[in-house]
Structures are given as C-alpha cells and as structure tokens.
N, C-alpha and C positions, 0 to 999 in steps of 0.2 A: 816328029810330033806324035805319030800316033806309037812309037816307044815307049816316049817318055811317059804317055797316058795308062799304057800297061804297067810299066815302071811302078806310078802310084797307086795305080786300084791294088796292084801286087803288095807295095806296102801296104795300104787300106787295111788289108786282110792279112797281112802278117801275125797279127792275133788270134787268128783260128788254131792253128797249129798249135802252140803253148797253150790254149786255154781246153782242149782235148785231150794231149797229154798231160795237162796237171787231173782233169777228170781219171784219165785211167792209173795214173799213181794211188791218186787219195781213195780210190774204188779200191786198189789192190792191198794197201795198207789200211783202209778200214776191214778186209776181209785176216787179213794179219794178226791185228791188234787184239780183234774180236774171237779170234778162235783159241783155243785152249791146248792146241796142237800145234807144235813148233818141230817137228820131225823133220826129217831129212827128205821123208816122202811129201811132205808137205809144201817145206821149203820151195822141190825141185817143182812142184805142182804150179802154187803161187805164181814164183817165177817165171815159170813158159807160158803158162795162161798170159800175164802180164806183157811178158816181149814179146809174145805172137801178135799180139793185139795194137802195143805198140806199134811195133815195126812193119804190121798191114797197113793200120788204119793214118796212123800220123806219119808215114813213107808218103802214104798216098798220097795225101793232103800239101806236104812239103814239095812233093812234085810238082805240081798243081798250083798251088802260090808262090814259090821263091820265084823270084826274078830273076838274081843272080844265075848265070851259068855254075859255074865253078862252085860257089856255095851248092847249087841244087843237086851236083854230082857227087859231094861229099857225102851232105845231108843223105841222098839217097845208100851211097854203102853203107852209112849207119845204123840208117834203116833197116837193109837187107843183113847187116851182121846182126841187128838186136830180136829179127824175124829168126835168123837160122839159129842164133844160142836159145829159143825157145821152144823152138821144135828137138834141138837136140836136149834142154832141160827136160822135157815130158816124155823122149823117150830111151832114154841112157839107165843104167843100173840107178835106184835110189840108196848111190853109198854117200856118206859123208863128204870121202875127195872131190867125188865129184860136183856135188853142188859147189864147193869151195872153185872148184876149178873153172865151172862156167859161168860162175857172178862175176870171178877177177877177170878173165880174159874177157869179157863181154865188158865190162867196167873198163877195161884198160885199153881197148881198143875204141871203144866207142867215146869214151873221154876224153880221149886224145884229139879224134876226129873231131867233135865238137867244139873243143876249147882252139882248134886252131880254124877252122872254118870262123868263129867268131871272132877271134883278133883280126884274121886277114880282111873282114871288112867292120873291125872298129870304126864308131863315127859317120859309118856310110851308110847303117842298116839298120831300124830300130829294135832286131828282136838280136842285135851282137853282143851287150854287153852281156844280156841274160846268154846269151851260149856261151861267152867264158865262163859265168859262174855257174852255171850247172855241168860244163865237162870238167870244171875243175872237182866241183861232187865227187862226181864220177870216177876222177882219176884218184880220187883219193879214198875211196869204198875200194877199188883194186887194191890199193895198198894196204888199208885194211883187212880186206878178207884175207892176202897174203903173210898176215901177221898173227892173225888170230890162231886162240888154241884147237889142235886138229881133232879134237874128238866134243867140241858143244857146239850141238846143231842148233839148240835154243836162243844163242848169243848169236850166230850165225843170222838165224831167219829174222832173230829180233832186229838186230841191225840193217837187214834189208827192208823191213818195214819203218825202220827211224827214217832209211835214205828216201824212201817215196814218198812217206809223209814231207818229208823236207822240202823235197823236188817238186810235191804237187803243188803246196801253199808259194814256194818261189814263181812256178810258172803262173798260177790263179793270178796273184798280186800282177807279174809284167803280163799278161793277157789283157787284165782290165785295163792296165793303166797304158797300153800300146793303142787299145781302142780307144780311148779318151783324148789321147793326143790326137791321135787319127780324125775325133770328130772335132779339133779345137783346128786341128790346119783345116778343114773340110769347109768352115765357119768365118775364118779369120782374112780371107781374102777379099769378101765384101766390103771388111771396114776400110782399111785403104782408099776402096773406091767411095765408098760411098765420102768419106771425109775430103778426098778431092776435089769431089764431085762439090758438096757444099762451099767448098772455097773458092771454085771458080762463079759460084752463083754469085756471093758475094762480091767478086770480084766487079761480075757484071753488073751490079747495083749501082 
C-alpha cells in the first residue's frame, strides 16, 4: 500500500521534470535567437552553460521523482553525460570540429538513452510518450550535426537554437498537460462514490 501511494505522488509530479527543462531550453534559445553572435566561441558557451544546468538541475530532480528503478538509472546517466558534454563544451579549444563533435555525441547518446528508457515503459508512465519524441529530436540533431557543412558555425548554433526552442514549447505543452490529467485523476474518484452513494439512498427509500 504504502508503494503504490509513492507510486502516485511520484507520477503526481512527474511534470516537474519537463516543465523545468522546457524552462532551461526556451532560456537558452531565447539567449541564441537574440544575440548577433553565432561563433563557435559562442556556440561552445551556449551549449555548456545550457547542459551544465541541464544535467545538475533536471538530473536532480529526475532522481528525486521517477519511481521507476530502471527508468531512474537511465534517466540519471543521461543526466550525468548531458552535465560532462557541458563542462567539456566550456572548456575544450573553441574550433569548429569540436563543437560539431560534442552536440552529436552528446545528441547521440543521450537520444538514444531517452528514446528507449521511454518505449520500455510505453503505456505505464505518463511522461513515456513525450520521451520517445524528444530522444527521437535528439537522435536526429546527432544526425544532423554529422551531416552538416564543416566550416558554418552560424548554421550550426542556429540549428541548436531551432532544436531547444522545439524541445522547450514540446516539454511546456506535456508539463501542463501531465498536471491536468494529474489533477482530473486527483478529482475523479469522489464521483464514483459519491453517485453510488446516491443510489443506495435511493435504494433505501
């Protein structure tokens, strides 16, 4: 009993998580959009700023709320790879390869991990669909940066500001809408009773 009651407070709050990192997306791509600087020093800046903060703040937190074992083991090296590709963004040479080099691997790794932590509990966990489609993002910003031309940092940064704007307005939307549902089961068990409740009065009339 007193599981399954962790169980739900744990989902309850499964929308903390998503609606903090959509906060630190749409924060790091309004700082993107807005600047007039798209350099490679720039990029690699963005970027680590970003996955540091990520991978501290929204690690934590995921720790903290998943219920799941196995999802929260995932979710956590995700974390900790999206913490260390940020600290190595901010202090690696500011060349070109290597920005290209630590958005793909850090995309390709951490997409992966997410898109299957989400399949493995489709249907069980309200915040699963949105992890397939945000590691699928993911896995496919890797593929991109791997494809792109190797000498425009401006294409480059612009494209990682398309992907967080994306990521942030996706996770905002399933945030709200995890705590809605959250407060419609929260809400919906009284009717039950309460409508049985009338019909046995009736009954007894």
């Amino acid at each position: 009993m007193t599981d399954a009651a962790g169980d739900a407070r744990g989902a309850d709050r499964s929308w903390i998580a998503p609606l903090v990192r959509s906060g630190l997306a749409l924060a790091a791509a309004v700082v993107i959009t807005f600047s007039q600087d798209h350099s490679t020093t720039f990029g690699l800046l963005v970027f680590g700023a970003w996955a540091l903060a990520t991978g501290l703040v929204v690690g934590a937190l995921q720790l903290r709320l998943e219920t799941d074992r196995s999802t929260r083991t995932l979710l956590t090296v995700a974390s900790v790879v999206t913490a260390a590709s940020g600290v190595l963004a901010l202090t690696v040479p500011a060349v070109l390869p290597m920005l290209y080099y630590v958005i793909s691997v850090w995309a390709a790794v951490t997409g992966f991990i997410e898109l299957f932590a989400g399949l493995r509990t489709r249907g069980r966990h309200p915040a699963s669909r949105d992890r397939v489609a945000v590691g699928a993002f993911t896995a496919v910003l890797a593929v991109v940066f791997v494809l792109l031309p190797p000498d425009n940092p401006v294409v480059a940064v612009g494209l990682f500001g398309a992907y967080l704007a994306m990521i942030g307005v996706f996770l905002g939307i399933a945030a709200f809408s995890m705590r809605w549902a959250a407060l419609e089961r929260d809400a919906s068990p009284d009717q039950p009773t309460d409508a049985a409740h009338g019909a046995v009065t009736k009954d007894d009339e």
